[in-house]
C-alpha positions, -999 to +999 in steps of 0.1 A: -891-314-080-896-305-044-853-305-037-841-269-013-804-258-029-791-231-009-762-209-015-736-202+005-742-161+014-710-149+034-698-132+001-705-129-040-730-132-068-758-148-038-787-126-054-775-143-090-777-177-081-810-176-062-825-158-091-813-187-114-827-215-087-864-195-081-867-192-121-866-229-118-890-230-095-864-243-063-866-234-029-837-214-027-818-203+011-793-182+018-766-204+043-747-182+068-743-206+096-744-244+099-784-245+112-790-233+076-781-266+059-810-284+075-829-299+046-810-292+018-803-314-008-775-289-029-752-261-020-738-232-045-707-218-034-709-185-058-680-169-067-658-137-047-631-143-032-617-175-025-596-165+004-624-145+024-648-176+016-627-201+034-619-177+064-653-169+067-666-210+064-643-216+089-650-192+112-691-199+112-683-237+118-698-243+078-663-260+067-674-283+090-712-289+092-705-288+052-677-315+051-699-336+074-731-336+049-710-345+025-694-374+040-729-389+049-739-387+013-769-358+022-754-331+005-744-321-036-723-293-041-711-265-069-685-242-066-688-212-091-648-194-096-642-188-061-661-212-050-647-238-074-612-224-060-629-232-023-635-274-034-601-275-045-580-297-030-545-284-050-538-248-045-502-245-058-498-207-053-512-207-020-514-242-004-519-224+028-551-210+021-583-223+039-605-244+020-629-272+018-607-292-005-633-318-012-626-322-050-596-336-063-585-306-092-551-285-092-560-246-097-538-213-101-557-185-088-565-157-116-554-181-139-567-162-172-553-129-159-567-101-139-604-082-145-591-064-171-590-097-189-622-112-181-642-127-213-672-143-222-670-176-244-696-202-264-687-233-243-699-263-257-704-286-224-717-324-222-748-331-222-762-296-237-773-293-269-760-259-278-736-240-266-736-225-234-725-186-226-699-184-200-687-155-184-651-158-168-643-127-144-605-134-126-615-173-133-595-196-121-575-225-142-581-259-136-542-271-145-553-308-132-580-332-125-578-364-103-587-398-110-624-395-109-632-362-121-650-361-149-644-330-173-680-316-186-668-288-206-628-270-217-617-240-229-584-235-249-573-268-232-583-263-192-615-278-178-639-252-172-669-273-157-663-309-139-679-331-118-669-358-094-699-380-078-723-345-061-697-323-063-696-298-092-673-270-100-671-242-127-644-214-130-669-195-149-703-176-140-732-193-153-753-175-132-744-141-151-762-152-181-802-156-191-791-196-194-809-221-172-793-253-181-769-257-165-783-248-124-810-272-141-784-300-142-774-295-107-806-293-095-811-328-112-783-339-093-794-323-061-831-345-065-805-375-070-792-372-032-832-375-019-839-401-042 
């Protein structure tokens, strides 16, 4: 599948993600600035922090080449925990904070506590055929989903990984474990928008 993802490399697990997308054989680029999207068919916003990522975005001009891509239909997109926090559009605690706000979900910051309380968990998520290992570090909660959003995977309840159209988010870290199939979905998806 000859599809370029990038990931967005302002801050977070970067080195995780394009060690997941090269192990299935993508083109993986780092995106700093707007000139970096050029050609891609997927972005990975990794996880961070949430706050820094949407300054950051901002200031570069990405919020903007990125909202752009998306509206002409050119670009998927998966936000990992901070980055899922990023797509939100529904940020009750802080509805202040810079974001892209692309995705129509309700999250609370830290909403399984603090990294103290981080976990790992057997999520069983759509479409897989056994279960997949997910790491949540100060994940966020998804408290609501939109019309439209479709809910791939829960955990105690919340939606963990969800999916509207090309736009993906998780709350978890897929890219922390040895498990492929789920950056293989998204790549799929990513082949979908040259198609």
């Amino acid at each position: 599948m000859s599809v370029k993802v990038g990931v967005l490399a302002i801050q977070g697990d970067v080195r995780e993600h394009k060690r997941m997308l090269e192990a299935l054989g993508v083109e993986a680029v780092e995106v700093r600035l707007p000139q970096h999207l050029e050609d891609l068919s997927g972005l990975i916003v990794p996880g961070g922090e949430s706050t820094t990522i949407g300054m950051l975005a901002r200031e570069y001009g990405l919020e903007e080449a990125i909202r752009a891509r998306m509206h002409a239909g050119s670009l998927a997109l998966w936000g990992t925990c901070a980055g899922a926090i990023w797509l939100a559009k529904h940020i009750p605690q802080f509805p202040d904070q810079p974001r892209l706000g692309c995705l129509d979900i309700t999250v609370q910051r830290n909403g399984y506590g603090r990294q103290v309380d981080s976990f790992e968990a057997d999520l069983s998520v759509e479409g897989l055929d056994r279960p997949f290992p997910a790491f949540f570090i100060r994940a966020p909660r998804i408290l609501e989903v939109g019309q439209g959003v479709e809910v791939l995977a829960s955990f105690e309840g919340s939606p963990v990984l969800v999916r509207s159209g090309r736009v993906w988010a998780s709350t978890f870290h897929p890219e922390l474990s040895d498990d492929l199939r789920i950056h293989q979905r998204f790549v799929e998806a990513c082949g979908a928008v040259n198609a």
